[in-house]
Legacy VTK file of the C-alpha trace (Angstrom):
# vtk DataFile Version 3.0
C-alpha trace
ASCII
DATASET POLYDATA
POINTS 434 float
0.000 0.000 0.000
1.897 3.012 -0.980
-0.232 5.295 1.315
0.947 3.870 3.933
4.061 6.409 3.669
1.529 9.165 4.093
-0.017 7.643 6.973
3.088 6.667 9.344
2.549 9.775 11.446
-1.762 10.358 10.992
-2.658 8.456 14.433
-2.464 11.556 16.655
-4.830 13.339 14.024
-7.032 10.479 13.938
-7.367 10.376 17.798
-8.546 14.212 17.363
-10.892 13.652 14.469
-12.847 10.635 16.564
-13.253 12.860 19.538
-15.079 15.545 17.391
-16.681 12.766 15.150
-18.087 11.098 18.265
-19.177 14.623 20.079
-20.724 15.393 16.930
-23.004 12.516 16.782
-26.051 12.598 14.991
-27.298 15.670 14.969
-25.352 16.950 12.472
-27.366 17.939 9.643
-26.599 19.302 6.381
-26.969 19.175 2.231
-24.056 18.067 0.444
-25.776 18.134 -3.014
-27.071 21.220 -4.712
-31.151 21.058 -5.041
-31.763 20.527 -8.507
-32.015 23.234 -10.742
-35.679 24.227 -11.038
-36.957 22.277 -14.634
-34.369 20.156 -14.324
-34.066 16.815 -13.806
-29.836 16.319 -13.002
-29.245 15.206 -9.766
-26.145 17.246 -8.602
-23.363 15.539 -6.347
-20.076 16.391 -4.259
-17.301 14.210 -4.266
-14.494 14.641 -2.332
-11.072 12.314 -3.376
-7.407 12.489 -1.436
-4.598 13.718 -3.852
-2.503 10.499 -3.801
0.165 9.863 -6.638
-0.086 11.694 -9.949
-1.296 8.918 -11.689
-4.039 7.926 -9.234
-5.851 11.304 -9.447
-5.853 11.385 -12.584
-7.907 8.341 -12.829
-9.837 9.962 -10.640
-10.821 12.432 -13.110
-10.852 10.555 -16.022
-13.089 8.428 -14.728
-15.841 10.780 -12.998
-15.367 12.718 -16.351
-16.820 9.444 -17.825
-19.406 8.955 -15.780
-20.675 12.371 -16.449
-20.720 11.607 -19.896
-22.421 8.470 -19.438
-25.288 10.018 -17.063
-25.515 12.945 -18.264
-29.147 14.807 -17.642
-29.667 12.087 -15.041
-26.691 12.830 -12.688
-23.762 15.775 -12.288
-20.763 14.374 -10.165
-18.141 17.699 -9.113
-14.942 15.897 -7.963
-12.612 17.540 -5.396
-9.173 16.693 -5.006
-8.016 17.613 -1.350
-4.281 18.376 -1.188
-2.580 15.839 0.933
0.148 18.313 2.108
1.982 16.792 4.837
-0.396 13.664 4.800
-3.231 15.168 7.253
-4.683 17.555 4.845
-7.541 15.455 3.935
-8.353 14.542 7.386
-7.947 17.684 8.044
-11.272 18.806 5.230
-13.034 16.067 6.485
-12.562 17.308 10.295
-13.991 20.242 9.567
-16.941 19.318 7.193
-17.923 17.088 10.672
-18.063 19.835 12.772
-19.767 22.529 10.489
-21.922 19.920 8.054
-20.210 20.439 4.940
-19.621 16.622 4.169
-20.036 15.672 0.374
-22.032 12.886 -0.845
-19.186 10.674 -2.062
-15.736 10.503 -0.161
-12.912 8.240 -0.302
-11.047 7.275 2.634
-8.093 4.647 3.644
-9.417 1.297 4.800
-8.708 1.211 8.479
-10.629 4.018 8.879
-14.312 3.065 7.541
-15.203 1.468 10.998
-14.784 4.670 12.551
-16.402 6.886 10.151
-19.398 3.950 10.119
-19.661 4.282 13.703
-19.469 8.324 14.244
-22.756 8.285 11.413
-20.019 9.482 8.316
-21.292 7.315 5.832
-24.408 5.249 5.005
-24.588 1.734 4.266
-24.539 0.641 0.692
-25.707 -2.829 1.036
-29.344 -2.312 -0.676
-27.502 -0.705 -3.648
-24.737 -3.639 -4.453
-26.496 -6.478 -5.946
-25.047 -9.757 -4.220
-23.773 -11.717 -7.437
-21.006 -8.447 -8.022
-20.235 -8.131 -4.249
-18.799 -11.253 -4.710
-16.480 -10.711 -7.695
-14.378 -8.315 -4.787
-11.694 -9.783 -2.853
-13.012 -11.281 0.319
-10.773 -8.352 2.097
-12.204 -5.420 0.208
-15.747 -6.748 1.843
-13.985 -7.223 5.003
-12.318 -3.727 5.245
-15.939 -1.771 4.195
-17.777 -3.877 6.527
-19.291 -2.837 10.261
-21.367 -4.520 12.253
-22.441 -6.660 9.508
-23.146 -3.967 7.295
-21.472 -2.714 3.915
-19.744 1.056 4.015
-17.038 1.104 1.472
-15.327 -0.688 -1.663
-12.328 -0.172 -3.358
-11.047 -0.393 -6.543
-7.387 -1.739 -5.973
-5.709 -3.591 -2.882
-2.542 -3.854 -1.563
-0.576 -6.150 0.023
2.878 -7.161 1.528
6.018 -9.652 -0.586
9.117 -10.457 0.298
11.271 -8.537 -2.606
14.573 -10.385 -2.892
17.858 -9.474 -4.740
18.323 -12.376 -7.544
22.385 -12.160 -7.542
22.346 -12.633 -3.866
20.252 -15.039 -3.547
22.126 -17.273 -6.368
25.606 -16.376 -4.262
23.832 -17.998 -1.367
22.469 -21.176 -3.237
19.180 -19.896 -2.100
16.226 -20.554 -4.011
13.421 -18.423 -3.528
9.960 -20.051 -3.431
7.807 -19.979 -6.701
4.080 -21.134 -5.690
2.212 -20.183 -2.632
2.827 -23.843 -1.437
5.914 -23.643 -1.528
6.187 -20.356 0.523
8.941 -20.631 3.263
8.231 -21.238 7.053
9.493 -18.385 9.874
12.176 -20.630 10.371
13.487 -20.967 7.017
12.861 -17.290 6.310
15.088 -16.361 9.511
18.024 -19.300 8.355
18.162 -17.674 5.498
17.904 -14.164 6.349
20.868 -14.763 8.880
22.872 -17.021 5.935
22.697 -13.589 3.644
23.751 -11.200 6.341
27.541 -10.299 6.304
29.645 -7.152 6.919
27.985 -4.066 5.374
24.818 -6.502 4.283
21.669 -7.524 6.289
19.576 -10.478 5.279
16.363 -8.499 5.097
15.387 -4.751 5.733
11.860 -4.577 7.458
11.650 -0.937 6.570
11.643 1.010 10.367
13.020 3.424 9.045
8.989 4.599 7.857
8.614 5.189 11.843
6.241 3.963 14.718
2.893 4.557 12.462
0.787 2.269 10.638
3.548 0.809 8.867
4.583 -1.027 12.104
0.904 -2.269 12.542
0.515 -2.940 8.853
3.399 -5.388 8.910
3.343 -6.440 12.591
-0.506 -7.675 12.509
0.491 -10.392 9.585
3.044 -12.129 11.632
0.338 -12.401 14.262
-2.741 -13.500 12.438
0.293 -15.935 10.865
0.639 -17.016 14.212
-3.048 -18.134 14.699
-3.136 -14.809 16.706
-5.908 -11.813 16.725
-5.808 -8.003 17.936
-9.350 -7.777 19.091
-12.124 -10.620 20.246
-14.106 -12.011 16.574
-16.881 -9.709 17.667
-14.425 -6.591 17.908
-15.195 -5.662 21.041
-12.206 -6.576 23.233
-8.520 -6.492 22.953
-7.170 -7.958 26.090
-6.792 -11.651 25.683
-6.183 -11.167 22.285
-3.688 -8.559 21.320
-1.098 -9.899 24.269
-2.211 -13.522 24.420
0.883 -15.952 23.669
0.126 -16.075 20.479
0.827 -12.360 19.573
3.378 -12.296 22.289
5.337 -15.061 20.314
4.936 -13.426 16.951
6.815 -10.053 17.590
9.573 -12.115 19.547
10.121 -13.421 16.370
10.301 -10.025 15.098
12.713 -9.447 17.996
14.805 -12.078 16.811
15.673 -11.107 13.790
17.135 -7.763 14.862
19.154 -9.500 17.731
20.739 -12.091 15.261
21.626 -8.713 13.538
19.521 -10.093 10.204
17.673 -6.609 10.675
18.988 -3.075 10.662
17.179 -1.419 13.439
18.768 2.110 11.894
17.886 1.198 7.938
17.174 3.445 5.392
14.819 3.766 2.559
16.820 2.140 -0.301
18.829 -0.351 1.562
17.410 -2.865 -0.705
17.446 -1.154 -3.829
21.174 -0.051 -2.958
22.295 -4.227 -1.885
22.784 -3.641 1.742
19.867 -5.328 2.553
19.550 -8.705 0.541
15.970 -9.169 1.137
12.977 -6.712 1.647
9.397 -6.952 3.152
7.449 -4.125 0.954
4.306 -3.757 -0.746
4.205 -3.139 -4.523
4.241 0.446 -4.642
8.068 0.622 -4.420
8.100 -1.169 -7.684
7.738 1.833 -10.155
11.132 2.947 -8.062
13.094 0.072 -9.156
13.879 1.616 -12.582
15.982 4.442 -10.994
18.216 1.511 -10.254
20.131 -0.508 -13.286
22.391 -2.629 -11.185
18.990 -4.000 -9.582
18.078 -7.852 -9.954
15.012 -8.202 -8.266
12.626 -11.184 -7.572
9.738 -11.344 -5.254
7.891 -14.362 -3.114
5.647 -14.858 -0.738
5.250 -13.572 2.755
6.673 -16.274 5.250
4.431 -18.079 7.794
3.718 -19.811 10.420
0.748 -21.755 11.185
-0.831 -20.082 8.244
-0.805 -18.438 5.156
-1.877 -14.237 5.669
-0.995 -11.241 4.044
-1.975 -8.136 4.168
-4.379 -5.657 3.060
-6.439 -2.964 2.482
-6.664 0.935 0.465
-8.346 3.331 -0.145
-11.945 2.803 -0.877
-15.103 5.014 -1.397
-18.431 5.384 0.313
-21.764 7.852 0.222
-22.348 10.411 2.927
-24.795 9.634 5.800
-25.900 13.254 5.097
-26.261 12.909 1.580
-29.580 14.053 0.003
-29.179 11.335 -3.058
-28.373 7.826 -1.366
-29.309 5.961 -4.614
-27.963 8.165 -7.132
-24.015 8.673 -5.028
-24.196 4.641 -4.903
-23.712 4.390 -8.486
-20.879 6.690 -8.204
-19.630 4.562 -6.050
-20.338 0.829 -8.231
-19.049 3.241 -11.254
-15.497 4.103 -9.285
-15.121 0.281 -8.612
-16.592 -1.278 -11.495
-14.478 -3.715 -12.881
-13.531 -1.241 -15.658
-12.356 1.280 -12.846
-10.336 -1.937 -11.479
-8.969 -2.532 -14.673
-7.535 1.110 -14.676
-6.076 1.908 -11.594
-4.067 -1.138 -11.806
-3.256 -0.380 -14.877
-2.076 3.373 -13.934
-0.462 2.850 -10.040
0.559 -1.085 -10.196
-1.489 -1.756 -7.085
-3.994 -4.949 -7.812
-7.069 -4.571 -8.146
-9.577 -5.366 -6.000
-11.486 -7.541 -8.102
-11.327 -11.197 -9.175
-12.650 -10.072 -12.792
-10.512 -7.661 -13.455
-7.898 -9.752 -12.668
-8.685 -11.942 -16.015
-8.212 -8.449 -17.773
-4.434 -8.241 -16.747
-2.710 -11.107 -17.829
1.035 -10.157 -15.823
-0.634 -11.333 -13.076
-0.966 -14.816 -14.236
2.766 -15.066 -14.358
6.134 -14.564 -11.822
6.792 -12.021 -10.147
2.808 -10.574 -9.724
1.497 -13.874 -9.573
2.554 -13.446 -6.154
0.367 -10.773 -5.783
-2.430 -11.815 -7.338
-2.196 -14.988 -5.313
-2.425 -13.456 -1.710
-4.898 -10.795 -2.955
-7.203 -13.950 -3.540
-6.272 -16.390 -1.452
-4.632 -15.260 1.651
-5.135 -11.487 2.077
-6.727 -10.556 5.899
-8.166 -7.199 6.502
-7.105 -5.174 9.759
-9.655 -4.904 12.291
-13.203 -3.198 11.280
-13.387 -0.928 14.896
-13.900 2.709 15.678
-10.946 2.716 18.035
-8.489 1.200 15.417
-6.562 4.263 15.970
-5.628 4.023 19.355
-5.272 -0.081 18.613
-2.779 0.854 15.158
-0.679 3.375 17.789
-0.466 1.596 20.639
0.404 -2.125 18.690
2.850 -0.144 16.399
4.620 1.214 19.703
5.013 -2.480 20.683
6.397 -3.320 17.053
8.966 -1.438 17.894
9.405 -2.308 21.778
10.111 -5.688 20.129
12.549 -4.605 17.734
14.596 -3.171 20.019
14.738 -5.397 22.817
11.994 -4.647 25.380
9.563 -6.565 26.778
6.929 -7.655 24.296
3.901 -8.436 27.000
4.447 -5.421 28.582
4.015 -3.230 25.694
1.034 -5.331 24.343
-0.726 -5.321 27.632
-0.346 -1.737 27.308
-1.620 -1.902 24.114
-4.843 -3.906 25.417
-5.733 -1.654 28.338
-5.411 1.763 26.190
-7.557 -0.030 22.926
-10.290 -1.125 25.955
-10.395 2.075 27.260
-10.950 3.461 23.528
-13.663 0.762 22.758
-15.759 1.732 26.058
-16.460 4.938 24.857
-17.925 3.567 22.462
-20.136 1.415 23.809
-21.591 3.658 25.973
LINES 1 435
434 0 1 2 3 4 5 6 7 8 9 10 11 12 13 14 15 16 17 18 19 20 21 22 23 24 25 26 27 28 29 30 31 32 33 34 35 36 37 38 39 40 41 42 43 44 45 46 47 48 49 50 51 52 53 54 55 56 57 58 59 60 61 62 63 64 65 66 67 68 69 70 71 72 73 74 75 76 77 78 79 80 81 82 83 84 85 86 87 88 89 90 91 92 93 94 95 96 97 98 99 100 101 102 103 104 105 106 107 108 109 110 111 112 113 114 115 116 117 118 119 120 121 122 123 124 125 126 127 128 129 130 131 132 133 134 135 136 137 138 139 140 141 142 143 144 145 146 147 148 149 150 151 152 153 154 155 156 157 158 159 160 161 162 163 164 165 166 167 168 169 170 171 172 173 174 175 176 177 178 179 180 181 182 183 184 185 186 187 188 189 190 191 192 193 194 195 196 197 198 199 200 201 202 203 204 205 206 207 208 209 210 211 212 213 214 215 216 217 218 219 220 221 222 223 224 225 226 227 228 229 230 231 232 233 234 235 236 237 238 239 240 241 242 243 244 245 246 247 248 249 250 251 252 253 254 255 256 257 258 259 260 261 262 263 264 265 266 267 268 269 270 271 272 273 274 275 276 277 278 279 280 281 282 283 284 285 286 287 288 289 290 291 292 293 294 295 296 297 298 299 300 301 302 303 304 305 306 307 308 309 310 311 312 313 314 315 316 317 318 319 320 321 322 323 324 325 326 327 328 329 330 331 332 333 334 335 336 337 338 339 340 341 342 343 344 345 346 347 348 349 350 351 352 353 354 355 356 357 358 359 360 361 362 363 364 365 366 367 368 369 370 371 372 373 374 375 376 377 378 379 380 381 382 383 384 385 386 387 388 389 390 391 392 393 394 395 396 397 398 399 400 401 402 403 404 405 406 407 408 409 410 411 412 413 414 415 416 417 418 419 420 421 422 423 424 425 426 427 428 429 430 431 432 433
């Protein structure tokens, strides 16, 4: 998920846009779409899009400019891109549309975030405008990431999702071969022998990327080596952390996180193109780095699966779009929203960014996935991708784990800092069960 460099330092923002959110409530009122013009029968909408890479927003534009076309004299879409500035700008807009009851009818918004913005009455449901026989061409995490409390907020167009990038020349130095098929995909244990056989002076056997901070990166990563570990971060029905979060299961899966830094297979001080540059011989990334590999001709790269260890996960999860709970036109921003992930609109973004899309159909339209090196991709994205946790305090949960991610990397005591990570995620969800 290349966002996830914009959103390595959000979660104190986040923490401030749930406490107006939730103080806000429901009595927020307000009319995102212009009335129609008397005579005329146009339905006019507001759509409000982050400015992510170049190539992204332009899709963005091409493709409400088709819709327009398509619809026109039946519906008007006028797309906003919000500046991402420093990364908070967008929150920022839709902070203040909250608290003065300016929200549009359409908005996008990163995955980990619908729960909360389901929860504090942002968006409406969609599920009586998707027809059940299409929800089902989306990747079972793309449902899983738009759903709350058994109802449908959000869908996206692309996914994400985390490989293990390797360096071909170092590999074949090291008679290690990488595995080809998601069978084949190597165990923790083999990962770490091998991570440790590729280290050497000036080298480390894999980079794990701190170097993006203690943010969502951490939790991003750190949550797939627990669910790996037949671990969870909250209860099944999402309403408790303790037990879960630091049970022995979780506890065991950042040790092993821990472990690789104190065999000195990790750089705990790495930088951003340790990979790219050959001091780190392995890298755990997610496709958006790819477009940056041409900058670098003496680059032989490869990529595999993620490693496991009672069973297969990756991750997942972007940007995806939903309609305003305040929105005047329900039906009418809901087939902005089936237009924006359409297979067609899959088809295109993938096609423009190199994320996957989020559709199994639109997959069949982009035949480098059927071979090495995105096959990899394509086969987590289908079979093994997992969702992080549909909750309004995911904030506070994404902080406080990240914090231990990193408690672990250095040395400190893992329980400890996921205990603390329980107790402060409780706390969170209370408030909003009250």
């Amino acid at each position: 998920m290349y966002h996830i460099r914009k959103r390595i330092t959000v979660v104190s923002l986040c923490l401030l846009l749930m406490f107006l959110l939730t103080s806000c409530g429901s009595g927020s009122t307000s009319a995102p779409a212009q009335d129609n013009p008397e005579g005329s029968g146009e339905v006019k909408l507001n759509m409000w899009a982050h400015q992510g890479q170049e190539k992204e927003v332009a899709f963005y534009k091409k493709r409400i400019q088709e819709f327009n076309e398509a619809y026109k004299g039946k519906i008007n879409v006028n797309l906003q891109i919000i500046p991402s500035g420093a990364g908070h700008a967008y929150e920022d807009k839709i902070n203040a549309a909250v608290t003065s009851g300016g929200l549009p009818d359409i908005l996008d918004m990163d995955g980990p975030f619908v729960a909360n913005y389901a929860a504090t009455r942002i968006l409406a449901p969609l599920d009586e405008y998707i027809d059940e026989t299409d929800k089902k061409d989306f990747a079972y995490s793309i449902i899983q990431q738009g759903t709350y409390e058994g109802k449908l907020y959000a869908l996206g167009a692309m996914e994400s999702s985390l490989v293990l990038f390797y360096n071909k020349k170092l590999l074949k130095e090291a008679g290690i071969t990488p595995p080809d098929s998601l069978d084949k995909a190597w165990t923790w244990q083999q990962f770490a022998d091998n991570a440790k056989k590729l280290s050497k002076e000036g080298r480390y056997g894999v980079t794990l990327n701190m170097n993006l901070g203690v943010g969502e990166w951490m939790t991003f990563l750190g949550s797939v080596f627990v669910w790996s570990n037949e671990g969870e971060l909250l209860a099944p029905d999402k309403k408790k952390a303790e037990g879960y979060v630091n049970a022995p299961a979780s506890v065991e899966a950042l040790q092993f996180i821990h472990k690789l830094f104190a065999d000195k297979s990790a750089n705990i001080s790495d930088t951003p193109t340790d990979f790219e540059e050959g001091r780190a011989a392995m890298s755990i990334q997610g496709p958006w780095i790819i477009q940056g590999f041409d900058k670098y001709k003496d680059l032989d790269w490869g990529m595999t699966y993620l490693p496991y260890s009672k069973q297969k996960v990756s991750a997942s999860g972007s940007w995806a779009f939903g309609i305003s709970a305040q929105t005047k036109h329900p039906k009418e921003a809901a087939e902005v929203v089936k237009w924006m992930t359409n297979k067609e609109s899959a088809v295109e973004i993938s096609k423009q960014t190199g994320m996957p899309p989020a559709r199994e159909s639109a997959f069949k339209e982009l035949p480098q996935y059927n071979e090495l090196p995105l096959k990899v991709i394509k086969d987590q994205v289908l079979n093994t991708a997992h969702a992080r946790p549909a909750t309004p305090a995911y904030p506070v949960l994404s902080a406080k784990f990240a914090e231990a991610y990193q408690a672990a990397a250095m040395g400190q005591n893992v329980k400890e800092a996921l205990d603390k990570t329980a107790q402060e995620t409780d706390r969170e969800l209370q408030r909003f069960s009250r």
